[in-house]
C-alpha positions, 0 to 999 in steps of 0.5 A: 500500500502507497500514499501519496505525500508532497514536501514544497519548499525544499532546494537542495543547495551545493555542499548543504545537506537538508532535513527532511522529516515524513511520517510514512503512513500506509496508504492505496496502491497508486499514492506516491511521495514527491519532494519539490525543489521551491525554497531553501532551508533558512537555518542549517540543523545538520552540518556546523560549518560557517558558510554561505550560499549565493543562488541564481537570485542573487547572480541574477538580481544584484548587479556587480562590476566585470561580472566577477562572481567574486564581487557578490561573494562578500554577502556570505560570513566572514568574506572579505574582498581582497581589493578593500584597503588596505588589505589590497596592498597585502595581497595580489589577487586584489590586483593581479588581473587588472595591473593595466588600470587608469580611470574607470575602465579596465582599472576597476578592480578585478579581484581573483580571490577573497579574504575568507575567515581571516585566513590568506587568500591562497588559503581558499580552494577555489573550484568549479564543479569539483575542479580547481582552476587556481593557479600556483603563482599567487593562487589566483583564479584566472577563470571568472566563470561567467554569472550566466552559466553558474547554478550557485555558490557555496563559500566554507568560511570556517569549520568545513568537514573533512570532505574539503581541503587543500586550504582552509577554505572552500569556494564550490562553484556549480555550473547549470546544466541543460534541462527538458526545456528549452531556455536562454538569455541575452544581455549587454551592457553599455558605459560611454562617455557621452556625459562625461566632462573635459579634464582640465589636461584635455582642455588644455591640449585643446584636444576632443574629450577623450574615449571611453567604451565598454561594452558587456554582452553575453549569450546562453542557451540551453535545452535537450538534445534527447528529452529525459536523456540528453541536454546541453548548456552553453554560453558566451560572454565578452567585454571590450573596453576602450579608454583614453584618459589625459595626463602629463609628466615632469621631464627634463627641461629641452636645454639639459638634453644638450648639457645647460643647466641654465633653465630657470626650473632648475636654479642650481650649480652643477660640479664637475666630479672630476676637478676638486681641491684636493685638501677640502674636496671641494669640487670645481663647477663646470665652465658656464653650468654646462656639461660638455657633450665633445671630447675634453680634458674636464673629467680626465682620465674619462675622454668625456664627462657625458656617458654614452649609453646615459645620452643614447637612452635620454636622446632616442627614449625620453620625451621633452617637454611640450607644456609648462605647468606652474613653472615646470616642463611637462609632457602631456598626452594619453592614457591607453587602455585596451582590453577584449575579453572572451568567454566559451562555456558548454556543459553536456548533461547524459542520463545514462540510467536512473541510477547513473549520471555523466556530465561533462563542461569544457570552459575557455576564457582569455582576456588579454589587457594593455595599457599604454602610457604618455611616453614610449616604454611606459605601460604594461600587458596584463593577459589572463586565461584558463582553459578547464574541462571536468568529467564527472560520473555519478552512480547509484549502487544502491538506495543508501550508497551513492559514488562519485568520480572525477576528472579535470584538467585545468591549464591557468596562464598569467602574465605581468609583463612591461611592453615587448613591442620595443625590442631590447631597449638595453642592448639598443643602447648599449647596456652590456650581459642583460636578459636579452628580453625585450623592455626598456633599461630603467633610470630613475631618481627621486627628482620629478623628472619621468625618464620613460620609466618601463615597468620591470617585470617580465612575468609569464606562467603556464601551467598544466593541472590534472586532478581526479577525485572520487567520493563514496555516500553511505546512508546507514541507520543515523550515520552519513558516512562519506569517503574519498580520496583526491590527487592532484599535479601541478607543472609550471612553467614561469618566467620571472624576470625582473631587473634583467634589463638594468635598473639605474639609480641617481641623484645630485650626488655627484653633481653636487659641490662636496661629497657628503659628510665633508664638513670642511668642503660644506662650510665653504659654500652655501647651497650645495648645488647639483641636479639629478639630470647631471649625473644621469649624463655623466652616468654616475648611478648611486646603484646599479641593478641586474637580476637574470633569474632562470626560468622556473619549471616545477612539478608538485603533486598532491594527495588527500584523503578523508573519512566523515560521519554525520550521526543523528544521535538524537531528532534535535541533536547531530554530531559530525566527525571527521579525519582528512589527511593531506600531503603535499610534495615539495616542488620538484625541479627536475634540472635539480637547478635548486639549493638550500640554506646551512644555517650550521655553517652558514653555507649554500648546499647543492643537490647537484654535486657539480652545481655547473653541471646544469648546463652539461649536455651529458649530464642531461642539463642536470636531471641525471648529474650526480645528487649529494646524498642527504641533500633533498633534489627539491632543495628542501623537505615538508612534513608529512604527518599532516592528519586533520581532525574536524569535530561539530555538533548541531543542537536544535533547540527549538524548532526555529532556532539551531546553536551550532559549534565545531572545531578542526585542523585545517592545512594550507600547503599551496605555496606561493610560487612566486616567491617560493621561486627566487628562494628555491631555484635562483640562488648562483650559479644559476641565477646572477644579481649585479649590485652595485653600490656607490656611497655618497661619501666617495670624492670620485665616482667609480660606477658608470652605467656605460661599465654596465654590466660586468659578465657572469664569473666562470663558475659563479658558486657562493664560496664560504661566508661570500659577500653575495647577496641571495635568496635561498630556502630553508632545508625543512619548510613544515605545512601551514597549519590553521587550528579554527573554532567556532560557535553560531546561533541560527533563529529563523522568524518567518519562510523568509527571514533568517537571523544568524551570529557566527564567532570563528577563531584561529591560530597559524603555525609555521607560516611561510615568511622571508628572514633576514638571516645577515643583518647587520647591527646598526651603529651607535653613539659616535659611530651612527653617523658613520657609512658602512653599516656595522657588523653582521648578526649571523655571519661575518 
């Protein structure tokens, strides 16, 4: 005997296990029970994790910038947007899609993570549809999935059970599937400037109000290929932007391109370095505050005071001024952004059975971003894209146990990178044992002279990520049992140039009419004099910089495993156990290009026992070179001991009100590849930093950028207590560890209103951090004022 029983109301969210009571009674033949999908649960009665669910509603009625789903996720507990200040200037995935910024366009913020219960950012395990799409450089999500195509989002803030992990949080994003229906949308979204006002700088070029175009469109459509077997989802989405802003710059007066220094802005003597009076060391100003650009005797032994490749840079590269703004040379001009992004989502939903399901969803997006500035090295690239395709297998074996397989492959790229359409601006004019890349060479100082500063980052991952998993549901009596297990691969391959291209220092150090700390030489004169844009001429640098780091290719694998219980020990009280364990294997590089720290002898050691074997072709450029025993190939070792218990209760006090608690370790092993890198795999002789330094106090410069830069030593190994300056890792770098606990009250008022106050705490150890391990004491008393430094902390 059957009787038929309806239950309204009831939504079954990702992540959310619902409640549902029935009273089986018996009744006719043809009565049946139906449960429907029309309302969600307001308060959560079974689970004790701090969390959060953003529906279709939601996505579809609160409208938010870029369509980044990670805008509207601040509405779940304890989330914070990774672009507020100044946690911004924390973390990268606040800007790390959007570095080409200016006005209103492209330089909106486009966050590509979020703040989740106080942890980092790369704390969160971002995934769609089960499938991660992170990458390992900062941890950023370079696939925005698009509004359109998303079902709902659960955010696990605190506590989460132990079927999650590989962080400390959780954002489970479920895309829509195709239905017996057929159904669609369109959209698009225009912002112009034909309200906008003239700036100031527009007016006074004399010039059109500036562009300003974007332009958000979209389409989806969905619908059965088969009715009751077959359906299909698919969508695109894409925005154009078009922007122009004016600006302007301090540049160099038009004279001092020629050596005059007589330019009413400047009002300074400029000294001639190489002619002083040797008892005072007061320095001789140049005949007429003019540097001469010819041959001469004036800066003997050098054939010229000015340097060759200082005046190719300033003659070919920095603009001159077109504008005087209060009494000031300026160069005025636009602003550029572009940016054109795309994005491809299809889904195929296959009812195989009653008892088994298959779908599949392949989502493609590319958003490439430049920015251009007023003068010709000026601007940046900021393309960012994701390829993702995700398997999944659900199968019924049987009323009470359901399992679920898993397949991804996820392939993030990101680049940050100063503009390539130039060539090799360093080799143009003369800058010697550079990168090679394309960018231009970088001078600077403090003055407010722009001298077409290029961004220094030649930044470009690619990543190949594969992963599958698998998750077993067993309903037994009161328990809810779950098991599974997950592995994962992560192969990066990531440029990280910085500083290839030479980066040059200056100030009116040496134009100046006394060294600095030449009391005698002050007293004898007034104003000191001098000028920045002397010195850059002369090529005098007060540093010079050069970094070639190696490209980084690395390997790491993960593992993770679970068991949980969710046991109804009574109709108002549930109790939730669970155990996860997790390791992550250290980066492999497979050259064995990597070194570590011996803090006993304060020493750099190498896997490799001939670190130069590296570039021995038979030795396989490294990968079958003979290992030092004892010394890690990987250059340092992780724990493995990473068991984390996870333990709540939920306590239905009335049937209204819910009082929920729970506790648990929770691990972040997702490094930041970024600056795990220069610690791991750049240490010499595999990567080469030129600094040098000229201190203020010396009568006669002696770094010129025209010497710039000397070649790479033969061998270029750090010797025993070596002055070199560089990054390497700790021999032992255990797992982050988080230790959360929390409490939260859940009152429901009506089938619409929800009140709920959540307290999470926690604790981290063994954070990744940077440490100065040869510091130097800072002199005291009589000896402060003096250069140098004093002596080292660690090692002498």
């Amino acid at each position: 005997m059957r009787r038929k029983a309806e239950v309204a109301g009831q939504v079954l969210e990702v992540a959310s296990p619902a409640k549902l009571d029935l009273t089986l009674e018996l009744g006719t033949v043809s009565q049946t029970i139906k449960v429907s999908g029309a309302g969600a649960e307001l308060i959560t009665t079974t689970t004790s994790e701090v969390s959060g669910t953003i529906n279709q509603t939601l996505l579809n009625e609160i409208p938010f910038k870029r369509q980044n789903f990670f805008d509207i996720l601040v509405l779940t507990p304890g989330a914070v947007p990774a672009t507020l200040e100044p946690v911004n200037s924390m973390s990268f995935v606040g800007t790390s899609l959007n570095q080409v910024k200016t006005g209103t366009g492209t330089g909106e913020q486009t966050q590509a993570g979020i703040f989740v219960g106080g942890n980092r950012d790369s704390g969160a395990n971002v995934s769609i549809d089960g499938s991660n799409v992170q990458s390992s450089v900062y941890q950023q999500t370079t696939q925005l999935q698009a509004p359109a195509s998303i079902l709902e989002v659960k955010v696990e803030g605190g506590n989460m059970n132990a079927e999650f992990g590989s962080g400390v949080t959780a954002i489970n994003v479920i895309t829509k599937s195709g239905t017996n229906r057929y159904h669609g949308e369109l959209h698009e979204f225009i912002r112009n400037n034909h309200l906008d006002a003239a700036t100031f700088f527009t007016n006074l070029q004399g010039a059109k109000l500036h562009k300003y175009q974007q332009d958000s469109f979209g389409a989806a459509f969905g619908g059965p290929i088969k009715k009751d077997k077959l359906m299909f989802f698919a969508n695109y989405e894409g925005m154009r932007v078009r922007e122009s802003t004016a600006g302007y710059e301090g540049v160099p007066p038009a004279s001092v391109f020629n050596g005059d220094f007589n330019d009413p802005s400047i009002a300074a003597t400029i000294y001639n370095p190489f002619k002083y009076d040797p008892v005072t060391g007061l320095r001789q100003p140049f005949p007429g505050n003019k540097i001469p650009l010819g041959p001469t005797t004036l800066c003997a032994p050098r054939p010229t005071c000015i340097d060759p490749v200082s005046m190719a840079f300033l003659q070919k590269w920095v603009a001159r001024p077109n504008a005087i703004i209060d009494g000031e040379p300026v160069v005025t001009g636009n602003i550029r952004n572009v940016l054109n992004s795309n994005q491809y989502n299809v889904r195929m939903d296959f009812l195989k059975s009653t008892t088994a399901t298959i779908y599949g969803r392949y989502t493609h997006s590319d958003s490439p971003q430049t920015n251009l500035g007023i003068q010709s090295l000026e601007g940046q690239e900021n393309p960012y894209s994701s390829q993702n395709v995700a398997l999944h297998w659900t199968q019924v074996l049987k009323p009470t146990l359901v399992n679920d397989f898993m397949v991804s492959y996820t392939r993030p790229g990101w680049a940050l990178t100063r503009l390539t359409n130039n060539g090799d601006v360093a080799q143009q004019i003369g800058v010697k044992n550079t990168s090679g890349f394309p960018g231009g060479a970088t001078f600077e100082g403090p003055y407010d002279y722009n001298l077409n500063l290029p961004s220094e980052y030649l930044l470009h991952a690619a990543e190949n990520n594969y992963q599958a998993k698998d998750d077993l549901s067993y309903v037994r009596g009161r328990h809810t049992l779950k098991f599974g297990m997950e592995a994962r691969q992560k192969r990066l391959y990531y440029n990280t140039s910085d500083y290839d291209t030479g980066d040059f220092e200056f100030d009116n150090v040496f134009s100046q009419a006394c060294p600095q700390g030449n009391g005698t030489c002050a007293s004898l004169i007034g104003n000191p004099g001098g000028n920045m844009m002397a010195d850059v001429l002369m090529g005098t640098t007060i540093e010079s910089l050069l970094i070639i780091s190696p490209v980084y290719d690395g390997y790491q694998t993960y593992y993770g495993g679970y068991a949980q219980d969710s046991w109804r020990a009574s109709s108002r009280l549930t109790l939730n156990f669970g155990l996860r364990y997790e390791y992550w294997h250290p980066w492999l590089v497979p050259r064995n290009t990597t070194a570590q720290w011996d803090g006993k002898n304060g020493n750099v050691v190498y896997p490799l026992k001939n670190p130069l074997d590296y570039l021995d072709n038979s030795k396989c450029l490294g990968e079958c070179a003979p290992l030092n025993p004892g010394v890690p190939r990987e250059g340092y070792r992780t724990g493995n001991l990473d068991f984390a218990p996870r333990l709540g209760l939920a306590f239905q006090v009335t049937p209204n009100t819910v009082f929920r608690a729970a506790g648990g370790i929770f691990y972040d092993g997702n490094t930041n590849t970024n600056q795990l890198q220069p610690s791991q795999a750049s240490a010499p002789p595999f990567g080469q930093r030129v600094d040098l330094i000229s201190t203020p106090d010396i009568q006669v410069p002696s770094v010129f950028v025209g010497d710039m830069f000397p070649p790479a030593p033969p061998t270029g190994i750090p010797q025993p207590n070596t002055g070199a300056s560089f990054r390497v890792i700790s021999p032992y770098m255990p797992t982050a560890a988080v230790y959360q606990w929390s409490a939260s009250v859940q009152r429901s008022f009506s089938s619409f209103w929800t009140l709920e106050a959540d307290y999470l705490g926690s604790h981290t150890i063994h954070e990744y951090m940077f440490m100065d391990l040869n510091s130097a004491y800072l002199p005291t008393g009589a000896a402060s004022s003096l250069s140098g430094g004093g002596s080292e902390v660690g090692f002498p």
